[in-house]
C-alpha positions, 0 to 999 in steps of 0.5 A: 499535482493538485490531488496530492496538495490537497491530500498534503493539507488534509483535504481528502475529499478534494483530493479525491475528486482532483484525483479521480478526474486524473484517472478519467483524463488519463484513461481517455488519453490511453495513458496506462502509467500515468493512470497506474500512478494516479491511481496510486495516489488515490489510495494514498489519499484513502490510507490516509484519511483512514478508509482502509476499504477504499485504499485496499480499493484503489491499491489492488485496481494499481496493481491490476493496471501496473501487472509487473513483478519486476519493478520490486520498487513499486511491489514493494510501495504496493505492499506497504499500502496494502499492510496499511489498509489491513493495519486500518482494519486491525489486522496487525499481524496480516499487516506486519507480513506484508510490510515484512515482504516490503521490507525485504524488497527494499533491502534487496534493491536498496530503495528505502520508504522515503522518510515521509511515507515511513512516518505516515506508515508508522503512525498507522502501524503503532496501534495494531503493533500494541496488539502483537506480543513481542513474540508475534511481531518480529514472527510476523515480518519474518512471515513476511520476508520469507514467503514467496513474493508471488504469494504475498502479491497474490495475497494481498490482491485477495487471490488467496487465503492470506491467514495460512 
């Protein structure tokens, strides 16, 4: 909790140390979920203070530790990170087929991206959607939404070639 305060604030380096002592308190304790989620938090942190190779970092070890394909929520919260990260890198059309994917799953389940996370997500999107033609963008979330979930998943981990 007092990662995430201090990541509200602005506070990203202590919000990294306060989240990085959770994520060793955790794996002391044998707490697969709650590191999975500290973890999570961690990557946000690096998302938002623009360190994309530490957030892809901190999101590929959060999925690792989760490896669950049936929690489409917490694939699609996966996605939309790592379509952050790639977008911090100026990838804008890797980053729109990841949110495509993400997209769609939350259609699919009826989860939204709650209104604070779409407004961080958005600001970090905007400038490589300037970089996209009006063609490329929707072409580039259509990619997204109809690939092969594992394929995207597999992708986004760096199992695959993701640019084909």
């Amino acid at each position: 909790m007092l990662g995430q305060a201090a990541r509200c604030l602005g506070h990203y380096r202590q919000a990294t140390a306060l989240q990085e002592q959770s994520v060793a308190l955790f794996r002391e304790l044998q707490d697969a979920g709650a590191v999975s989620s500290v973890l999570g938090n961690l990557s946000d942190v690096a998302r938002d203070a623009g360190d994309a190779r530490s957030a892809r970092r901190w999101y590929r070890e959060a999925w690792r530790n989760e490896q669950d394909l049936g929690d489409k929520r917490k694939v699609a919260s996966f996605l939309e990170g790592i379509a952050a990260a790639t977008a911090l890198d100026g990838n804008g059309r890797l980053a729109f087929g990841y949110l495509g994917a993400a997209t769609s799953l939350r259609e699919e389940i009826g989860s939204p991206l709650p209104p604070a996370e779409q407004t961080i997500l958005t600001g970090i999107l905007t400038p490589v959607l300037g970089a996209l033609s009006n063609e490329e963008q929707p072409d580039a979330l259509a990619t997204g939404r109809s690939r092969p979930l594992a394929d995207v998943v597999a992708d986004a981990l760096g199992e695959r070639d993701a640019d084909h």
